[in-house]
C-alpha positions as CSV (number, residue, x, y, z in Angstrom):
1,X,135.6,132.2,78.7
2,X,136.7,128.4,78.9
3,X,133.6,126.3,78.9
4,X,132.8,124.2,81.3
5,X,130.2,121.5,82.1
6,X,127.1,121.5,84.3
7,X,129.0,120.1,86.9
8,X,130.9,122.9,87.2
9,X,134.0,120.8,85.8
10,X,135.6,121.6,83.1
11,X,134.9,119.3,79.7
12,X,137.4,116.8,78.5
13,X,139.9,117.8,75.7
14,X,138.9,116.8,72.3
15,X,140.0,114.0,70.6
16,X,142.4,114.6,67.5
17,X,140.4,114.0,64.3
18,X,142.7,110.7,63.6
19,X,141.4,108.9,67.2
20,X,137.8,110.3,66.6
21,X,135.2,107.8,65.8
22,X,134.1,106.8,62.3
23,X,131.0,109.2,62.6
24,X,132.3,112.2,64.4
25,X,134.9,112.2,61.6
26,X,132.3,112.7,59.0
27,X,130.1,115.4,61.0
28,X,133.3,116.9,61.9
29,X,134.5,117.2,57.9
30,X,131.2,118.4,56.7
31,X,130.9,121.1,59.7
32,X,134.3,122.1,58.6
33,X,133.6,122.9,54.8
34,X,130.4,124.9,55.9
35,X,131.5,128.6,56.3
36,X,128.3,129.4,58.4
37,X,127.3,126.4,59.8
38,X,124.9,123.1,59.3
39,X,121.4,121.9,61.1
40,X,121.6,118.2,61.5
41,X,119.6,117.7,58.5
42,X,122.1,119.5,56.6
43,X,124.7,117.0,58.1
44,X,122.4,114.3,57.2
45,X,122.3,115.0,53.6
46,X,126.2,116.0,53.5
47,X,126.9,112.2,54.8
48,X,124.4,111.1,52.4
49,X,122.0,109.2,55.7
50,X,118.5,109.1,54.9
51,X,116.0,112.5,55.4
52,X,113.8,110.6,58.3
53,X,113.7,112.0,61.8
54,X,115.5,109.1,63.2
55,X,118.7,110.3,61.4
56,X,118.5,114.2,62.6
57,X,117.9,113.0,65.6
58,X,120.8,111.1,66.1
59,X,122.9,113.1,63.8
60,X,122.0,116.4,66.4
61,X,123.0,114.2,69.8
62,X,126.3,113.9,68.0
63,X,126.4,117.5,67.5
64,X,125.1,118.5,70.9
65,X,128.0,116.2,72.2
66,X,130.3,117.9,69.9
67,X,129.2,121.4,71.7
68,X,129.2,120.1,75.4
69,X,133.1,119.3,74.9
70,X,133.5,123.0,73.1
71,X,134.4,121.4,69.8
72,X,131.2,123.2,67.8
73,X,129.0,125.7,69.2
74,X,125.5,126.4,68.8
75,X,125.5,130.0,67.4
76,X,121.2,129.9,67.5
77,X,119.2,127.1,68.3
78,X,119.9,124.0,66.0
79,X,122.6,125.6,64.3
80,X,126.2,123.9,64.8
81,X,129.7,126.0,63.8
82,X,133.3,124.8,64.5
83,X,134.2,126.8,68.0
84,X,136.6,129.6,67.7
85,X,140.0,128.8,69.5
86,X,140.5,130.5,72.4
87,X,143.3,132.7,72.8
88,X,146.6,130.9,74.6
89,X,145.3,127.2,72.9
90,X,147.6,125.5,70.6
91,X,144.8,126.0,67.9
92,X,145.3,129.6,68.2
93,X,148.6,129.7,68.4
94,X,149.4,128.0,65.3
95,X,147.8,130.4,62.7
């Protein structure tokens, strides 16, 4: 099942890792090394940003951002994991 926004539309393609920006990079390297997934704190440590609320915070909008566009998913609430390739994308069809 493709996901799609609440519009109804579907959500943009993501961005290869080179055109990312400099902190989606990061997050996206340290979701990729975790086998069952980071909180935003966790993310927070792995970049080394400080343990205050400020930096979860802004460290899980750019995860929830991440899951809107079907990039990550959120397996349970507050937990982030890369998103499976769907069958028929080039991400699948690779392996």
């Amino acid at each position: 099942m493709e996901p799609a926004a609440e519009d109804g539309n579907q959500p943009p393609e993501p961005l290869p890792p080179e055109l990312l920006p400099p902190g989606y990079r990061e997050i996206q390297a340290a979701i990729e090394k975790a086998t069952d997934g980071l909180r935003a704190e966790d993310v927070c440590q792995a970049l080394g940003l400080g343990a205050e609320p400020r930096h979860a915070e802004g460290a899980r909008a750019k995860l929830k951002r991440r899951v809107t566009r079907g990039i990550l998913t959120e397996p349970e609430p507050g937990l982030f994991a890369l998103a499976k390739p769907t069958p028929g994308t080039p991400e699948a069809d690779s392996g």
